[in-house]
N, C-alpha and C positions, 0 to 999 in steps of 0.2 A: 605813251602809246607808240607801237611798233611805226603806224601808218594811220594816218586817216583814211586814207582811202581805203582801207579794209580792216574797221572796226569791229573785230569781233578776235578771238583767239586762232589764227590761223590754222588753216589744217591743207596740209600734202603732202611731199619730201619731194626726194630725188626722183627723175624723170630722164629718159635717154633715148629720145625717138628717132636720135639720129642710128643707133641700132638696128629700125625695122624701115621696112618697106612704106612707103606715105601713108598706104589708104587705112595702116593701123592705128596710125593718130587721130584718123577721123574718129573712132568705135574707141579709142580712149578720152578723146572728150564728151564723146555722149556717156558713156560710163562714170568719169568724174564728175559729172552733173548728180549723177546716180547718188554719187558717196557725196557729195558734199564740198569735193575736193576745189580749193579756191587759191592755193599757190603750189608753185612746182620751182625746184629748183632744179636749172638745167647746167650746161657748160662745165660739168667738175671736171670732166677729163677729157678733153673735145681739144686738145692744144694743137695735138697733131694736125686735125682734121680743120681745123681754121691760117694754121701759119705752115703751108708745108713745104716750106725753103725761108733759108731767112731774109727775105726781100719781100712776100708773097703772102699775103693774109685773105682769103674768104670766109668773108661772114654773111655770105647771101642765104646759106642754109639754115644760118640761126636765126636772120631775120623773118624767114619765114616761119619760125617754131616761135618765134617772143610772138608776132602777130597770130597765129592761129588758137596761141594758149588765149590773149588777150580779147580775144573774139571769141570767144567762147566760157566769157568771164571765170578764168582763169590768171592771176599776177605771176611774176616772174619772182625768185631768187637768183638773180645772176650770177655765176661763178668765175672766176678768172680763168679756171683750167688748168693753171700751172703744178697742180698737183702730181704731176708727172709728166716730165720734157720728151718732145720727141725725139725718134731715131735719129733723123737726120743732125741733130744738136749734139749728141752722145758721138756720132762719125765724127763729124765735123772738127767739134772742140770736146777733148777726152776732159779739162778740166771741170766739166759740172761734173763729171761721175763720183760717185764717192768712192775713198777707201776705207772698207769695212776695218773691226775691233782688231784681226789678224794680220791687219796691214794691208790686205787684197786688194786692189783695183777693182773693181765691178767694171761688167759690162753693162752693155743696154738692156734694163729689162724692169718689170714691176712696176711701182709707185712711190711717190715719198722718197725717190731714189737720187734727188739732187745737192749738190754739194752747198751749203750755205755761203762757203763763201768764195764760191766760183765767179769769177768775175762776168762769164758768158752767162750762166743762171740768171742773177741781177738784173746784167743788162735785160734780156729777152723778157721775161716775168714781169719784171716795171712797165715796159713797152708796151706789152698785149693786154695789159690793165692800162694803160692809160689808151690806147686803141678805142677798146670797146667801150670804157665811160664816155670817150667822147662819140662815141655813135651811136650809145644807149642814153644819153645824157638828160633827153627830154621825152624818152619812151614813155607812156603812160603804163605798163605792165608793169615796168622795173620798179620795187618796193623797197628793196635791199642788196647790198654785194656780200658775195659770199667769198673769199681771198682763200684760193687753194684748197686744201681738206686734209682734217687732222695732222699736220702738221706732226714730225717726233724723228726719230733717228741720228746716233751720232756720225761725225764724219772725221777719219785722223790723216787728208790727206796732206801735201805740202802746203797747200792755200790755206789749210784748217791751222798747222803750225804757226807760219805768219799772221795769223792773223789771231791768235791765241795770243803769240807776243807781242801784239801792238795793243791788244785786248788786257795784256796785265800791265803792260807802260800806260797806258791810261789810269789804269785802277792803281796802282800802287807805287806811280813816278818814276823808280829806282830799280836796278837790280835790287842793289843793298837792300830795300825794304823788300822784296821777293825773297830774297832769300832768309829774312827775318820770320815771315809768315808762313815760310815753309820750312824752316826748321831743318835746313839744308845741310848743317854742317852733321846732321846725323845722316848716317853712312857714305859720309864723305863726296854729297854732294852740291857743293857749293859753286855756285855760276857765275863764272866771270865775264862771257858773252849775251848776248839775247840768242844767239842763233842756237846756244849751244842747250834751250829748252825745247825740248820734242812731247810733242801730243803723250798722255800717259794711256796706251793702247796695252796688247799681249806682249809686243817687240819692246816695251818700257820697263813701265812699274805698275798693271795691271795683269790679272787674269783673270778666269772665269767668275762670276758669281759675285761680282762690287768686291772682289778683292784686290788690295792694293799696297803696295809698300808708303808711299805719301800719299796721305788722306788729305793733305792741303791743294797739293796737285792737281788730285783725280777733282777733289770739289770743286775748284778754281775752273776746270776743263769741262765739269758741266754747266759750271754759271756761263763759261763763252758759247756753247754750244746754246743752251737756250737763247741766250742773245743775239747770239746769230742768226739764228730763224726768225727771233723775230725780228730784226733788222732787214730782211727780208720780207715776211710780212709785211713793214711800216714803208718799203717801200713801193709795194702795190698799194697799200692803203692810201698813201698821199699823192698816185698818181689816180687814184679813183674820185678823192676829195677834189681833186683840182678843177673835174670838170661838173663833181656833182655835188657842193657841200652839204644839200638838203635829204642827201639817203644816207641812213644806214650802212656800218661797215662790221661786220664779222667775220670769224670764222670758225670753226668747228672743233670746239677744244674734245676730250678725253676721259674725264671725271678725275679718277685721281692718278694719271697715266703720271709717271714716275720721273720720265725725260725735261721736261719742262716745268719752269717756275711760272704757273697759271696767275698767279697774284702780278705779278711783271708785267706779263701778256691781257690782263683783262684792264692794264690801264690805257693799253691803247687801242681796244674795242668798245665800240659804242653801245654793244648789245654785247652779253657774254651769249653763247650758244655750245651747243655740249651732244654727245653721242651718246645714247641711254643702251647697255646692249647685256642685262642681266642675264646668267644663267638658270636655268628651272630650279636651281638649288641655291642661289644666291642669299643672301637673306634681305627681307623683304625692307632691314633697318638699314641695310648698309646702302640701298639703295638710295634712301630716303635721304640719308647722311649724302651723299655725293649730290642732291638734286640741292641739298641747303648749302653744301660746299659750292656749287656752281652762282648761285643765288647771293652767298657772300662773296665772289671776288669784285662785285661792284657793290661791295655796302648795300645789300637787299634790293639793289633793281632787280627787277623781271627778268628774264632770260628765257632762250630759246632752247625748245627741246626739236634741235634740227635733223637726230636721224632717231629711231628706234624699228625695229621690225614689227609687221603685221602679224608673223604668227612666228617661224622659222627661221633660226640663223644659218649659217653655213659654213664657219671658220671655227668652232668651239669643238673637243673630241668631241661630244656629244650631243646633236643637234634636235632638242624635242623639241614639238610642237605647243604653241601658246593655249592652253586649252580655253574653252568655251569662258569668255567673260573678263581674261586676263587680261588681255589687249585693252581692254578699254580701263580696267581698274588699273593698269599699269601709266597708260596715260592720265588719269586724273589723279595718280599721284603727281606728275610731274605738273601737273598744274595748279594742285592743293601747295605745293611747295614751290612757288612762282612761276612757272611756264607760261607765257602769252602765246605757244608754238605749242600743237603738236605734229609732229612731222615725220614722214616715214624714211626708212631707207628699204623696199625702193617701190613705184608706184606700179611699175608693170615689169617681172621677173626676164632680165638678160637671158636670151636664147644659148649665148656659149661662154665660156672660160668659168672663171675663178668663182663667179656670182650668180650661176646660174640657180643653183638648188637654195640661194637668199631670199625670203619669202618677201610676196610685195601684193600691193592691193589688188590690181590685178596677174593672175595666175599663166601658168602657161596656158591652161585650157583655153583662155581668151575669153571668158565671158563674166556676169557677174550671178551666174547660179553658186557659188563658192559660201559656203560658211565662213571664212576670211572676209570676203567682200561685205557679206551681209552685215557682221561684226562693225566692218568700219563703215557704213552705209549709217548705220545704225546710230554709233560716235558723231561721224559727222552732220546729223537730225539736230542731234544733242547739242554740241556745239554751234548750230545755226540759232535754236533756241537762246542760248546764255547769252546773244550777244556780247554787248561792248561790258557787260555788269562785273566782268573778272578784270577787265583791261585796265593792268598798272596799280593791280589791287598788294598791298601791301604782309609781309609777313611780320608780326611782330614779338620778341623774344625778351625775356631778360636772362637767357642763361647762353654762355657762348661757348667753343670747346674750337683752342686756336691751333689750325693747320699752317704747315710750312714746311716747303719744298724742301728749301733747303738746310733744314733741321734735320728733315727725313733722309737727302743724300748723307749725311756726318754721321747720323747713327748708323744706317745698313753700311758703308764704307768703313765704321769704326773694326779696328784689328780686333778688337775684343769687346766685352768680356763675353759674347755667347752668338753664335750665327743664329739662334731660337727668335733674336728679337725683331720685330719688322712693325715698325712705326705706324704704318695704318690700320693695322688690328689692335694694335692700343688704343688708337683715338673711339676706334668703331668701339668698344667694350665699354668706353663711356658711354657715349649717343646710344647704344644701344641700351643701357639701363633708364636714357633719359626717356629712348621712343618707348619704350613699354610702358614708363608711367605716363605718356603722352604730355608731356614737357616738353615745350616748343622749344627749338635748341637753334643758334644761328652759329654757323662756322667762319671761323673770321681767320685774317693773317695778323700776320707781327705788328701792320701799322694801324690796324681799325683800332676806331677809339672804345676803349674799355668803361667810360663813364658810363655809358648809356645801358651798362647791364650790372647787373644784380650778382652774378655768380660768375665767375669764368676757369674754364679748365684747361689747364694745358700741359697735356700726357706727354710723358718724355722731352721735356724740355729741355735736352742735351744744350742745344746750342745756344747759348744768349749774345744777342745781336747788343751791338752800342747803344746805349741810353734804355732798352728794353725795362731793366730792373727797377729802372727810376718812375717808368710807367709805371710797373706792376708796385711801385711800394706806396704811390700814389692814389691807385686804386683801392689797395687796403685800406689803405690811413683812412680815406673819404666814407670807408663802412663796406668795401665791397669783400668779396669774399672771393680767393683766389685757391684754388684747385691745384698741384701738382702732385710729381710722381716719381719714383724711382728715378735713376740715370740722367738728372736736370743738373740743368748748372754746371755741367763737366766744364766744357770749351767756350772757346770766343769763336768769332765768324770766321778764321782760318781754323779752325780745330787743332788750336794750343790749349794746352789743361792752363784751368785757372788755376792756380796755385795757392796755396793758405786753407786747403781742405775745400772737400763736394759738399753743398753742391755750388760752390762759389760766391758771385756774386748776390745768390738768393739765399746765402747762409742767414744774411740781417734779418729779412721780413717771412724766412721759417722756422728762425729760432732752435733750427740744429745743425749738428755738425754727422757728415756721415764718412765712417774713418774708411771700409773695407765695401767692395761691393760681391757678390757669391752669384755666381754661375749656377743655374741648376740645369740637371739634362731633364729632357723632356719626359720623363715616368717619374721623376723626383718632384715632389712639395713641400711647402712646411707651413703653418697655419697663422691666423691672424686671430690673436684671442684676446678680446673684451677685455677690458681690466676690471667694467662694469657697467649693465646696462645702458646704451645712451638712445632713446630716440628709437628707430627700429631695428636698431645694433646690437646682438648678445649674442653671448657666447662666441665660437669658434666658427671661424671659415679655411677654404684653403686659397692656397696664392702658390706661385711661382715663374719661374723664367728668372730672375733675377730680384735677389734679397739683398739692399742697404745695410749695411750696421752703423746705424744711426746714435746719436749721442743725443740729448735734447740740451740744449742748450736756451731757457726759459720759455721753448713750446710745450705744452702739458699733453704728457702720452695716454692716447685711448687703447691704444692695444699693445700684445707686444707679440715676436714670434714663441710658436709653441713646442718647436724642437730643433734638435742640431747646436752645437756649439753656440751659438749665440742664442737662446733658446730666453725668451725675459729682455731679449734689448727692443726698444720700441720700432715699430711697425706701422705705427699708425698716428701722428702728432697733430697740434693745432697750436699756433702762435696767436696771439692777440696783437696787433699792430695796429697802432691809433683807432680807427673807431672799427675795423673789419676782422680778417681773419684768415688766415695762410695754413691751406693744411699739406700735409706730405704724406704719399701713401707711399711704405716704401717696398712694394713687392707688386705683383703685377694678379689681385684679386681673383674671384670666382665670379660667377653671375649676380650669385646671393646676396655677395657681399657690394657689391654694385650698385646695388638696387635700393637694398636698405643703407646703404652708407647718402647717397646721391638724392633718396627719401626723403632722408633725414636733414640733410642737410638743405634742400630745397623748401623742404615743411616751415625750417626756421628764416627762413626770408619769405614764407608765406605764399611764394609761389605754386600755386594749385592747378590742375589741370582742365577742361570747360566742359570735360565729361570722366565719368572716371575707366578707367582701362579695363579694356576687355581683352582677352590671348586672341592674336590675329586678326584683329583690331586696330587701322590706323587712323589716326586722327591729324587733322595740319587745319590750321587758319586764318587765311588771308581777309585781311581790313583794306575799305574805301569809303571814303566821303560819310563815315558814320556807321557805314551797315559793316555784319560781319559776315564773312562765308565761313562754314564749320566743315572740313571737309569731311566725311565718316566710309572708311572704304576697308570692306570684309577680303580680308586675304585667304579668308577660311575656305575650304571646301564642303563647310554644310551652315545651318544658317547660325545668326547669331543674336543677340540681346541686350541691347543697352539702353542704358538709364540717361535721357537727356534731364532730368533732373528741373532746374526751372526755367529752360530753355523751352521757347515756341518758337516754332519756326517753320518756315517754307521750303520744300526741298525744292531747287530751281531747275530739275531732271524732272519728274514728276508732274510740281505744281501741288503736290500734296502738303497740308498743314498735318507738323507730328510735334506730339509733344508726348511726357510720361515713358515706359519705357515701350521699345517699339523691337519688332522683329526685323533682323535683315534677310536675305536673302543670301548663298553664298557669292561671293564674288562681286555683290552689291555696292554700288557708289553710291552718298545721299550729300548733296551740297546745300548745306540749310543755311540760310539767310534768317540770322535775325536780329 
């Protein structure tokens, strides 16, 4: 549990009253009364406005927003504010500014705009977090600290190179071993200084688009940049623990934002927390996949869903509006799939700049006659109802599908064999076969332990980390069943090819050898053909993006491809390794073949789903103390019909007993307890 002091699934977001005039705070706490509204997080970008010289802190304006929210029972989300440094720090000391991909120097301006490893940054950023903990220390409102906001951007200035190369003398002792790992004597770049390694920017061995001449470089350059931040991060974090060890520390990660290794970052947050910010065209699975991606960087803890909009974005080209019912079915996805939070970005809509047209509970109109308001009015009933019954309720899985950052930087950095491929549309084409059969699926990283599941998949497994294979042949042997795919096993964690034939090190426990890999351009396919009925497998599908030509070597081929020069070599394998099973798909599938391959092979470890699938239909559920919650939410636009089969249960929205098959409504949420 988040809090005792407010047992129930938090509901509010962001809040910015230091924006308006006072007497509008009064008409927004009687209004969040209205909705339900019971935390607010304040302070994200208030840095200026509390320290404006660096000798000079007031915090008399805040203290009077933590006590007016608290008085009108309302909790606090604290924020540090350093999400963006003020002017007078940018004058002052040029070195927090960053220099952009092009080498530029920025001036003063935006967010997210400080240099990691500024030495003025650090300082100040530590300081004004360890300030306010010890002035908030014993607050009764303060619930949680929230450290900076979304966090992401690289920096190549001169601090970023230094500290790049004290960053790789750590990791790799030696030149000589840097220069090992990067493969330096190709194109005659071999380093005889530390000085003489520079940031790989446009002015280097990058350009546009993850391209690069050294892929060891460029990877190396983002493992420091992630590290850097959060090095930064961990030191507002431990200047917040020092005066407050009993709260809470987050901060607002991205879902599958590309810049940062979230698996790293969620080991030193106490609570993971995440920015939910779909398109109206998004799909409804990939979402779902990013709330269980958020959900696995702590091994299935809870997690916070700390921003999403009431109805309207304002940064996307395209900014529709959430229509009638979404809002809310969007939020009790994110809490069928662990959320103890839901939370808005923003509570009452910025009169001017960049956020103003960002939809929020309260409206510019300024009242709560709004369709918006009523929506979350509405949520918030709901939520007062379920109490503490969801609080630290559990998701549980046996089939796992493993993400990793920095697999994902090695394949989109790789110079070949095709710019078509982009590593999280691979992962999503699995999970997306799993959510349709409503196969509960947990996303895990490279270190979670793989006993504890039944199946596990791991698309494009380019990159294999030290000791990795030794897991996975362990998992086999024990009876589990391991999932790969295309383009696995190339590289070691500097992106050197292993050698002795693809897919390397995983050659033993898939029991083939794959000699050539084939480029196909995006109108090009070639087919995945049966060699004979298996399961709900037959005949022919299509595949493409990249074709294996695979050898088996004692895995027994179920398919093979159906035309083009290699037209008969296998395409589809399975090895038997001590009591389990290693298959290798080697083309990048259809839907079809998705669906019923991942059917099929789910059917034979007996994993079932607790209702059966309906199109536009999602299902997720979380376990506590014996009961189960089922979560059942219509993504349809008209109604729907399912079979709860021999399931009784209480919708805890309602209060209705449903069993047998029942009609939804479109847009309908139904949380059955039984």
């Amino acid at each position: 549990m988040l809090s005792d002091k407010l047992p129930k699934i938090w509901y509010g977001g962001d809040y910015n009253p230091e924006q308006w005039d006072k007497p509008v705070m009064d008409e927004d706490m009687r209004m969040f009364q209205l909705a339900g509204i019971d935390v607010a997080t304040i302070n994200v970008f208030s840095w200026a406005l509390s320290q404006p010289d660096e000798d000079t802190y007031h915090f008399e304006w805040l203290d009077e927003i933590i006590n007016k929210l608290y008085d009108n029972n309302t909790y606090v989300c604290l924020a540090t504010s350093t999400g963006a440094h003020p002017a007078w720090m940018a004058k002052k000391y040029p070195d927090v500014l960053r220099v952009d991909f092009e080498g530029r120097k920025r001036k003063f301006g935006g967010r997210h705009n400080s240099c990691p490893s500024s030495p003025t940054y650090r300082k100040y950023s530590t300081l004004i977090a360890d300030k306010l903990a010890e002035r908030y220390k014993d607050h009764p409102a303060v619930l949680i600290w929230h450290v900076s906001n979304e966090y992401g951007g690289y920096c190549y200035c001169d601090n970023c190179a230094e500290g790049f190369r004290q960053w790789l003398q750590a990791r790799y002792g030696s030149l000589e071993q840097v220069n090992r790992v990067w493969n330096t004597r190709f194109w005659g770049h071999t380093f005889y200084e530390w000085d003489e390694i520079v940031p790989p920017n446009a002015l280097s061995e990058e350009w546009a688009g993850d391209r690069t001449n050294f892929q060891g470089i460029s990877l190396d350059y983002r493992r420091f940049q992630s590290d850097s931040l959060l090095e930064c991060y961990r030191l507002e974090y431990d200047a917040l623990k020092k005066h407050t060890p009993h709260l809470p520390v987050t901060t607002n990660l991205m879902g599958t934002y590309k810049e940062l290794d979230y698996f790293q970052w969620a080991k030193y947050m106490d609570v993971v927390s995440w920015d939910n910010y779909p398109s109206l065209d998004t799909p409804y699975s990939y979402t779902a996949m990013v709330h269980d991606l958020m959900r696995g960087l702590k091994d299935g803890q809870p997690f916070m869903l700390m921003e999403q909009t009431p109805s309207q974005q304002n940064w996307q080209p395209y900014n529709s509006l959430k229509r009638p019912g979404v809002m809310k079915l969007w939020s009790y996805q994110a809490v069928a799939r662990g959320a103890d939070t839901v939370m808005f970005f923003q509570l009452r809509r910025s009169v001017g700049a960049c956020e103003k047209y960002h939809g929020a509970v309260i409206e510019h109109v300024g009242h709560e006659h709004t369709r918006v308001f009523r929506e979350c009015a509405e949520l918030g009933g709901e939520l007062q109802r379920l109490g503490d019954s969801l609080l630290d309720a559990r998701v549980h899985s046996r089939v796992a599908i493993v993400y990793d950052w920095e697999n994902r930087w090695a394949v989109e950095l790789s110079s070949g064999p095709t710019v078509g491929l982009k590593y999280v549309d691979e992962v999503h084409k699995y999970y997306d076969a799993l959510y349709k059969m409503n196969i509960q699926t947990d996303m895990i990283g490279v270190d979670a332990d793989l006993s504890k599941y039944d199946i596990v998949i791991a698309p494009v497994l380019y990159m294999i980390k030290p000791g990795y294979v030794k897991r996975i042949e362990e998992f086999v042997n024990a009876g589990g069943t391991f999932i790969t795919t295309f383009f696995s096993g190339i590289v070691n964690e500097s992106d050197i090819v292993t050698l002795g034939g693809y897919p390397g090190e995983l050659r033993n426990v898939l029991g083939i050898w794959a000699e050539e890999i084939d480029a196909l351009f995006p109108d090009q396919t070639n087919q995945i053909v049966m060699n004979e009925s298996w399961g709900a497998l037959e005949g022919s599908y299509t595949c493409g993006t990249l074709c294996d030509l695979i050898h088996a070597e004692g895995a027994e081929v179920k398919a093979v491809y159906g035309s083009d020069f290699y037209k008969g070599m296998p395409v589809l394998t399975v090895n038997s390794f001590g009591q389990g099973q290693a298959w290798y798909v080697a083309s990048s599938p259809d839907a079809a073949f998705m669906q019923s391959f991942l059917g099929t092979v789910c059917k034979e470890k007996q994993i079932t789903a607790p209702i059966a699938p309906v199109p536009g239909v999602e299902i997720s559920q979380r376990e506590k103390d014996g009961s189960r919650y089922l979560f059942v939410m219509n993504h349809n636009s008209c109604e729907a019909q399912i079979e709860l089969g021999e399931i009784l249960a209480v919708d805890q929205i309602s209060s209705r007993e449903l069993s047998g098959i029942i009609e939804m409504k479109a847009k309908e949420v139904l949380v059955l307890a039984y």
